[in-house]
Biopython code that builds the backbone (N, CA, C, O; Angstrom):
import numpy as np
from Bio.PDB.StructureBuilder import StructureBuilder

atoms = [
    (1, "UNK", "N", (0.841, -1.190, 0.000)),
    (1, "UNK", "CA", (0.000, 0.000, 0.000)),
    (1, "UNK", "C", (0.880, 1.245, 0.000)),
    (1, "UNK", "O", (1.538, 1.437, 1.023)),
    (2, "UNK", "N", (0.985, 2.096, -0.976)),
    (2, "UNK", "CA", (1.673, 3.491, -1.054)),
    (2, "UNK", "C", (1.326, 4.510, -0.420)),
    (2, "UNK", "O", (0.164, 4.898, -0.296)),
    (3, "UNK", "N", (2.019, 4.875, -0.098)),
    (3, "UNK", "CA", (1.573, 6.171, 0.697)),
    (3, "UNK", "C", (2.356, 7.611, 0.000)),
    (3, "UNK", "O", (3.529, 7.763, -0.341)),
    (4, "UNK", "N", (1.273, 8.495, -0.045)),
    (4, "UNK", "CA", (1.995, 9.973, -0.547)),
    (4, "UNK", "C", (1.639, 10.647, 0.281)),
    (4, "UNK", "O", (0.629, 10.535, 0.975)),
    (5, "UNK", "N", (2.781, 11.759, 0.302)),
    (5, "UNK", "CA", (2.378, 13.048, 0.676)),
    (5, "UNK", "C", (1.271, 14.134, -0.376)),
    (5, "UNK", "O", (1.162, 14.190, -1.600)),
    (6, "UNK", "N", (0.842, 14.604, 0.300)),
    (6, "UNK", "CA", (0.027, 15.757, -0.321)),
    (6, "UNK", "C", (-0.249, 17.004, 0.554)),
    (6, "UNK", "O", (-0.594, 17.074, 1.734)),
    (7, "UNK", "N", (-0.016, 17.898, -0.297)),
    (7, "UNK", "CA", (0.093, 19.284, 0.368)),
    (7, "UNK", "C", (-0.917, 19.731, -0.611)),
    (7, "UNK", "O", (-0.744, 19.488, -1.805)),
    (8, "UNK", "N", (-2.132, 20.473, -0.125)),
    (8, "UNK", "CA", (-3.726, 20.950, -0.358)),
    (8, "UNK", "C", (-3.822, 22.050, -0.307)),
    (8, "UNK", "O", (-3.518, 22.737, 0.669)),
    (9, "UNK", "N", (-4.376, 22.537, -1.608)),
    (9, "UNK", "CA", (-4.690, 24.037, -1.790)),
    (9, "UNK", "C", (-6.108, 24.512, -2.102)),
    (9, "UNK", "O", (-6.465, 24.802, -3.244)),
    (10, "UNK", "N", (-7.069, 24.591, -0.793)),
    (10, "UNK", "CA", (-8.300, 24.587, -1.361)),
    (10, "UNK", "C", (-9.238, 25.978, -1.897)),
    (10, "UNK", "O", (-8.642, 27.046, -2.046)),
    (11, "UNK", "N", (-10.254, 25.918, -2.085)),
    (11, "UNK", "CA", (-10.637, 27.720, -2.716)),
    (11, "UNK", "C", (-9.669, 27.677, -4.073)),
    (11, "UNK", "O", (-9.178, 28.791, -4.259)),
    (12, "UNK", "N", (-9.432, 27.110, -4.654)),
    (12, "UNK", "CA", (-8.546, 27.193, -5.932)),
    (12, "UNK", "C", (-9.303, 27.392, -6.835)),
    (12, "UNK", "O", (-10.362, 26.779, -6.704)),
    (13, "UNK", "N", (-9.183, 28.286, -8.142)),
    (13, "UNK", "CA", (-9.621, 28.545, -9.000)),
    (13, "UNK", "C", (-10.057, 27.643, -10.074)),
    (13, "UNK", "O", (-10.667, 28.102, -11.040)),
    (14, "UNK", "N", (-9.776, 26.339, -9.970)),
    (14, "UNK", "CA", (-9.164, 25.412, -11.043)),
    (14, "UNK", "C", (-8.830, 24.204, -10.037)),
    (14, "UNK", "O", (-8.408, 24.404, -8.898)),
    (15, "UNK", "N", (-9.056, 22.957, -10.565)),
    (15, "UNK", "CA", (-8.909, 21.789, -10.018)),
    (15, "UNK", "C", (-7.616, 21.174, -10.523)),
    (15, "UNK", "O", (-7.856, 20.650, -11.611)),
    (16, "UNK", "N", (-6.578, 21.052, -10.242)),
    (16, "UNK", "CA", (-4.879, 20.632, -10.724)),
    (16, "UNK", "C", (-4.594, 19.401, -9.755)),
    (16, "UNK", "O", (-5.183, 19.253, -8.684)),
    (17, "UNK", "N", (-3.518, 18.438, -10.305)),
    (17, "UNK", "CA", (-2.567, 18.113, -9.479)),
    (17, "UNK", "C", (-1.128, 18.236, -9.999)),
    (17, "UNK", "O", (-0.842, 17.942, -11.159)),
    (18, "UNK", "N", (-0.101, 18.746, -8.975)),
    (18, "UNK", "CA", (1.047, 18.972, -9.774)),
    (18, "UNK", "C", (2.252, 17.684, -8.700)),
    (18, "UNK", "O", (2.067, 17.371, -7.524)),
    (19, "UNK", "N", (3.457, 17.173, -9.661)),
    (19, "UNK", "CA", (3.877, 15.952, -9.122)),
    (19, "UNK", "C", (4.850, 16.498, -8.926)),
    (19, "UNK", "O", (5.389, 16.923, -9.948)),
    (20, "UNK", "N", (5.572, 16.775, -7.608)),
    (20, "UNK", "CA", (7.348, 16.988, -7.301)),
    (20, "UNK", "C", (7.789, 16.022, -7.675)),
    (20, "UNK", "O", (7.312, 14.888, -7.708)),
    (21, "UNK", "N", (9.236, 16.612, -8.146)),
    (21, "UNK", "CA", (10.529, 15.651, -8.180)),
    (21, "UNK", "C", (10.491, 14.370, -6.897)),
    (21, "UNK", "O", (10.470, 13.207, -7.300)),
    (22, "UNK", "N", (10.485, 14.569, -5.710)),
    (22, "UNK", "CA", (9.789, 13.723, -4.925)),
    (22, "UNK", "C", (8.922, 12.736, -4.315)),
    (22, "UNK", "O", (8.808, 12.084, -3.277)),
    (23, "UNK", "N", (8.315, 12.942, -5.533)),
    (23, "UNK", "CA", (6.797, 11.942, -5.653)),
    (23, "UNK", "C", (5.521, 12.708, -5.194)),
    (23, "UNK", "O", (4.399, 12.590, -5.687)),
    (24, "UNK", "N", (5.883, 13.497, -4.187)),
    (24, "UNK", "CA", (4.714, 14.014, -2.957)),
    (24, "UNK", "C", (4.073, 15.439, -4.215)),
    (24, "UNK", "O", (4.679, 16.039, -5.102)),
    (25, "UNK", "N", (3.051, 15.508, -3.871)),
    (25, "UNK", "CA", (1.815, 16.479, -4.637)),
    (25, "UNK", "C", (1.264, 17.444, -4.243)),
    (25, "UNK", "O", (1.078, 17.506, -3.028)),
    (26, "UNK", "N", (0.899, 18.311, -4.909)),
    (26, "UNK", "CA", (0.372, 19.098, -4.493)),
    (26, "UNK", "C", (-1.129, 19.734, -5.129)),
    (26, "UNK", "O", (-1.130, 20.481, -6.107)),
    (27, "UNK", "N", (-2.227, 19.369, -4.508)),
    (27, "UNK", "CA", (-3.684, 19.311, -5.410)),
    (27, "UNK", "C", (-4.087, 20.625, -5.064)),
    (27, "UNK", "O", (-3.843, 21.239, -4.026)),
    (28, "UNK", "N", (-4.741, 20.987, -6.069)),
    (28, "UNK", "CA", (-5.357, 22.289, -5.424)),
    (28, "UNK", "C", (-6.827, 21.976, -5.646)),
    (28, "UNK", "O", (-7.024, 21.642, -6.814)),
    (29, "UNK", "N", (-7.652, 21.978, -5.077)),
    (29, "UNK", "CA", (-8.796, 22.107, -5.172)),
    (29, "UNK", "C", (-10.132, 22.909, -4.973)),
    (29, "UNK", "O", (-10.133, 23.591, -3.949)),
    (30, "UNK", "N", (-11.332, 22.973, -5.780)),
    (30, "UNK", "CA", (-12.151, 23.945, -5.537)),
    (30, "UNK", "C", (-13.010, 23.814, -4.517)),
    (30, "UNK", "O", (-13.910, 24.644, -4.385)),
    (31, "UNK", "N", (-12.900, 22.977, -3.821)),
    (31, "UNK", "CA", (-14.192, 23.226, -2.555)),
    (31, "UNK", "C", (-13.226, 24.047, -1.113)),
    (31, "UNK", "O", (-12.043, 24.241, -0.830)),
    (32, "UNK", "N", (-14.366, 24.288, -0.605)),
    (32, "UNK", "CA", (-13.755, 24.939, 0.663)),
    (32, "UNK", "C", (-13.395, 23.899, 1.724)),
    (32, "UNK", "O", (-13.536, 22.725, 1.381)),
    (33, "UNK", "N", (-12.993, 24.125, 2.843)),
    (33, "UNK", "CA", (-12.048, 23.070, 4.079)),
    (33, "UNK", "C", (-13.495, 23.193, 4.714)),
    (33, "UNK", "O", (-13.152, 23.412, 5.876)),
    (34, "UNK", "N", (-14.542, 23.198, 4.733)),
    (34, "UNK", "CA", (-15.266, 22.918, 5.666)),
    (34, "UNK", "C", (-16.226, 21.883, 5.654)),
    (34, "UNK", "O", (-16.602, 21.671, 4.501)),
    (35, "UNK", "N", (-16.781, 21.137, 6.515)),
    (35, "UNK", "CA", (-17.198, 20.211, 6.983)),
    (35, "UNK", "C", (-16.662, 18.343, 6.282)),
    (35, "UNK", "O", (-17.258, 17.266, 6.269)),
    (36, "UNK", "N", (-15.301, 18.784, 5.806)),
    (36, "UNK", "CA", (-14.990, 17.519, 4.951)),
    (36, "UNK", "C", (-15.116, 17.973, 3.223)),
    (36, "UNK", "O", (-14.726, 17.130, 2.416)),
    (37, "UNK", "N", (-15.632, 19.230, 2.721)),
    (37, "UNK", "CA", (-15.680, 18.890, 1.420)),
    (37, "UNK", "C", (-14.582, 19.003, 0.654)),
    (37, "UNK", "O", (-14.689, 18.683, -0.530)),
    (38, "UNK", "N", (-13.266, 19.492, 1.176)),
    (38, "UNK", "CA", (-12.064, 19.480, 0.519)),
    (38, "UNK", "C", (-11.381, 17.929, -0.201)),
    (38, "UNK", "O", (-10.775, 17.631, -1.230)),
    (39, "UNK", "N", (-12.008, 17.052, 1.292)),
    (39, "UNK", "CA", (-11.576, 15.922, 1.962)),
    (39, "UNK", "C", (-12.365, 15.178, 0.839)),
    (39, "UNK", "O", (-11.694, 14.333, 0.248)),
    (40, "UNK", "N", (-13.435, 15.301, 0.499)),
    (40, "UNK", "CA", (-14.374, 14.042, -0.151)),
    (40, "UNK", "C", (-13.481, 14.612, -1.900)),
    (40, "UNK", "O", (-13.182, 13.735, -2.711)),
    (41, "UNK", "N", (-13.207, 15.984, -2.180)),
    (41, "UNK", "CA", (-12.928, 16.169, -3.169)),
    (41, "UNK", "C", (-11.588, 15.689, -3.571)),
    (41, "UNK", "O", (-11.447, 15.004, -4.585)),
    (42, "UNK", "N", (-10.521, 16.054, -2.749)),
    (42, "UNK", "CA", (-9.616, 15.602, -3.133)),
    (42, "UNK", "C", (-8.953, 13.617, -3.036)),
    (42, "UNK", "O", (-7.971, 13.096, -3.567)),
    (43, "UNK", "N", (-10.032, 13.027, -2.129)),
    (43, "UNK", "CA", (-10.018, 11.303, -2.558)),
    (43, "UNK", "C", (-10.821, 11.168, -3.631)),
    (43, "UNK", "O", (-10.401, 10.188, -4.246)),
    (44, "UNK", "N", (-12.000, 11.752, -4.329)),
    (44, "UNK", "CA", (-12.366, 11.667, -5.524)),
    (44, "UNK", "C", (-11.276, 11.849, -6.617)),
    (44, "UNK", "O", (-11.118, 10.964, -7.458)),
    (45, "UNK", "N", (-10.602, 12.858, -6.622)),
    (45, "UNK", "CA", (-9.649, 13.697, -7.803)),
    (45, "UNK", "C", (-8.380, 12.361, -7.628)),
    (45, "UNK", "O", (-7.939, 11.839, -8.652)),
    (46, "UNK", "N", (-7.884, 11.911, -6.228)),
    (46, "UNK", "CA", (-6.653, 10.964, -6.416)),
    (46, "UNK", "C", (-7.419, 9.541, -6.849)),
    (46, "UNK", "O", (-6.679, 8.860, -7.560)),
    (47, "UNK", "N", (-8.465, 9.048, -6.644)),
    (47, "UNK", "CA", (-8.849, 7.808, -7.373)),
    (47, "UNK", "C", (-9.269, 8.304, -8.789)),
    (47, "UNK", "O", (-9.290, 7.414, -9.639)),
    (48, "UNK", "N", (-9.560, 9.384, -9.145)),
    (48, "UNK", "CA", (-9.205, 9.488, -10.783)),
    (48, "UNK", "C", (-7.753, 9.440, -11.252)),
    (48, "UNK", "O", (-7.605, 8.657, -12.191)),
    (49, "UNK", "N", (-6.812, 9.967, -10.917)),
    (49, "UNK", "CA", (-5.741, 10.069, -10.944)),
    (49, "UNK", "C", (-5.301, 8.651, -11.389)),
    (49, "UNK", "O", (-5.140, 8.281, -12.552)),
    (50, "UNK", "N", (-5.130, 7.896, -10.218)),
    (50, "UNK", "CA", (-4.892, 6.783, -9.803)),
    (50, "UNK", "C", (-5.710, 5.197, -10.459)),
    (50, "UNK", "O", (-5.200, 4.113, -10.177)),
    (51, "UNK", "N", (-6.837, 5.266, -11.224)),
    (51, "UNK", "CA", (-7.699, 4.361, -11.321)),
    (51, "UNK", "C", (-8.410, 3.316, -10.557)),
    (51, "UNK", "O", (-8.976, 2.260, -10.842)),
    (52, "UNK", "N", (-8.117, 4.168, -9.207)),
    (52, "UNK", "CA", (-8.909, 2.892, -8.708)),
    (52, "UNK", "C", (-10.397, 3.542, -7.464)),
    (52, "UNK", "O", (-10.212, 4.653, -6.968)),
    (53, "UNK", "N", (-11.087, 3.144, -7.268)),
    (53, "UNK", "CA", (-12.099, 3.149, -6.402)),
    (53, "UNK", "C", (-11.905, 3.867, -5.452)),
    (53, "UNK", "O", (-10.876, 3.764, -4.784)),
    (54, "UNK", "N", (-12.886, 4.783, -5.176)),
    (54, "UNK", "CA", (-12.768, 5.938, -3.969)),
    (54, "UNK", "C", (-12.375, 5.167, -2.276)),
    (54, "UNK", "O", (-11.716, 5.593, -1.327)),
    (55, "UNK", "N", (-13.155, 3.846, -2.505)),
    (55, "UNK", "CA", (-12.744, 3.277, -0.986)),
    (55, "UNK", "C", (-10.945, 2.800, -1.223)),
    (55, "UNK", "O", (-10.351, 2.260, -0.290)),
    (56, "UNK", "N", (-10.581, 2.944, -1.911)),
    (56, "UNK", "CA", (-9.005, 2.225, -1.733)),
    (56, "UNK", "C", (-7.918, 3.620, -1.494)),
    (56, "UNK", "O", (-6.692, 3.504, -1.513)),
    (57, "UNK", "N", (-8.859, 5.305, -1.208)),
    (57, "UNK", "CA", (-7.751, 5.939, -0.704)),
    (57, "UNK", "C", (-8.191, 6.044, 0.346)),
    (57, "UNK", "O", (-9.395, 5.871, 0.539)),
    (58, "UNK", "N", (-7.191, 6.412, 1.493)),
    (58, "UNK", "CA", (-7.655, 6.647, 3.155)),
    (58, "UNK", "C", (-6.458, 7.667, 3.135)),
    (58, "UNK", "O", (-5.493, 7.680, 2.370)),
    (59, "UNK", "N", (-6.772, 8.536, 4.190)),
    (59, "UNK", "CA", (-6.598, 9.826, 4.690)),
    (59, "UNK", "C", (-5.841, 9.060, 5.601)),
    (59, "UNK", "O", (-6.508, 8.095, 5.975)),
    (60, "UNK", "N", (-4.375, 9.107, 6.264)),
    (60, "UNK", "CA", (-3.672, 8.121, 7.150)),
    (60, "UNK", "C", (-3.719, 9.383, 7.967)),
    (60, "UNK", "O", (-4.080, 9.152, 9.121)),
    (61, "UNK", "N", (-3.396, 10.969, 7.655)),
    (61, "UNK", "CA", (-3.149, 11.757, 8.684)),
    (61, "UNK", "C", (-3.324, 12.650, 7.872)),
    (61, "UNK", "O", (-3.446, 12.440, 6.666)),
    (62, "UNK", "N", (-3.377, 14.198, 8.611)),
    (62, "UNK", "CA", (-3.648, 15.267, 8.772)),
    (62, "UNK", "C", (-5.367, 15.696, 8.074)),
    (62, "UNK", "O", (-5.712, 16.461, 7.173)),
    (63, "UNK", "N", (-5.925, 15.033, 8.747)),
    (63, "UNK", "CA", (-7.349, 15.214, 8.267)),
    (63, "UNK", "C", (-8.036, 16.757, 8.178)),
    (63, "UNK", "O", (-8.896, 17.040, 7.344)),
    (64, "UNK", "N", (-7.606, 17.531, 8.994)),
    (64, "UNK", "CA", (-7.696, 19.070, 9.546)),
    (64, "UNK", "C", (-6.409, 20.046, 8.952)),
    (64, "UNK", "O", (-6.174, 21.174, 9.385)),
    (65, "UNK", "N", (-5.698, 19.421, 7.962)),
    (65, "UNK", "CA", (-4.530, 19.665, 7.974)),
    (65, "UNK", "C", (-4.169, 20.191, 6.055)),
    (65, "UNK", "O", (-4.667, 19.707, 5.039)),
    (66, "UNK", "N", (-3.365, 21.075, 6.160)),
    (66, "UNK", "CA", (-3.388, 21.166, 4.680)),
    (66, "UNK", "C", (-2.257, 20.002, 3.984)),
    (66, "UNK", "O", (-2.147, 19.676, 2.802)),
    (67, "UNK", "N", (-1.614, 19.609, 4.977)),
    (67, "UNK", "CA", (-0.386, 18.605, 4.808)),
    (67, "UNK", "C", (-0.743, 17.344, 5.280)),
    (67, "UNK", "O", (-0.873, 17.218, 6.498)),
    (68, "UNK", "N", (-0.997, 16.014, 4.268)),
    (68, "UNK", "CA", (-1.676, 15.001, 4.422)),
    (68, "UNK", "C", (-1.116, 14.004, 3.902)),
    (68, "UNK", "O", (-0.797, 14.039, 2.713)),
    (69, "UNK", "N", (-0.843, 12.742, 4.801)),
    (69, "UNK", "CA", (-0.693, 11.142, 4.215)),
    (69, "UNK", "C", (-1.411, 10.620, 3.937)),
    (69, "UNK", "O", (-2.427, 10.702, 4.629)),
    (70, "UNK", "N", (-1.427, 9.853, 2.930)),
    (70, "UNK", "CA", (-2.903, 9.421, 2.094)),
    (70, "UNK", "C", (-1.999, 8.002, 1.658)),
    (70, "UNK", "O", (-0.797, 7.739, 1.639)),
    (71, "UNK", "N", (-3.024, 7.385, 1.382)),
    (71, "UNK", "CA", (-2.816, 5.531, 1.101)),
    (71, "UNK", "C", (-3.330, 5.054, 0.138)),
    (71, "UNK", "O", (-4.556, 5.116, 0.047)),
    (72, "UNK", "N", (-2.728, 4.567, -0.656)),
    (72, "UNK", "CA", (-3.876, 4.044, -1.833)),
    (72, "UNK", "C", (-3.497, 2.811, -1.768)),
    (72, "UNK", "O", (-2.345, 2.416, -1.590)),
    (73, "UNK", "N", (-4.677, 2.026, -1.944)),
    (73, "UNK", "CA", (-4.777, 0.544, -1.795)),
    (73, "UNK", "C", (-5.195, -0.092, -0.870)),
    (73, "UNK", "O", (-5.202, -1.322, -0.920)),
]
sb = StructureBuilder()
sb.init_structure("model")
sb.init_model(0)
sb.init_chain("A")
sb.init_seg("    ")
for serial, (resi, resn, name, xyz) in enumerate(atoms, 1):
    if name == "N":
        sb.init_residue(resn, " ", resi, " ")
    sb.init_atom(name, np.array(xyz, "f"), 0.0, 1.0, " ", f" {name:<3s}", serial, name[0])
structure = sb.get_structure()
């Protein structure tokens, strides 16, 4: 199971993901940080990314956080 970093940019004009030299990402997304909708948007946007099913990413940490470990698989 992989794990990335992701660093979250929400209120964004435009829905992106951009890939560091590093592996770790940085999504920007258009919903706002509140009540989870950043959260539902950006595991939607990485299982497109990714091809696989919204249940195979999990949020490992920073749920409240703009800096997040995420799991796919």
């Amino acid at each position: 199971m992989p794990t990335i970093q992701v660093k979250v940019k929400p209120n964004s004009s435009q829905q992106k993901i951009i890939e560091a030299e590093d592996g770790s990402l940085t999504v920007y997304l258009q919903s706002p940080p509140v009540d989870g909708k950043a959260n539902q948007e950006l595991i939607k946007l990485l299982a497109k990314k990714y091809d696989v099913p919204k249940s195979q990413i999990t949020i490992k940490s920073g749920l409240s956080s703009k800096t997040k470990l995420i799991a796919i698989g």
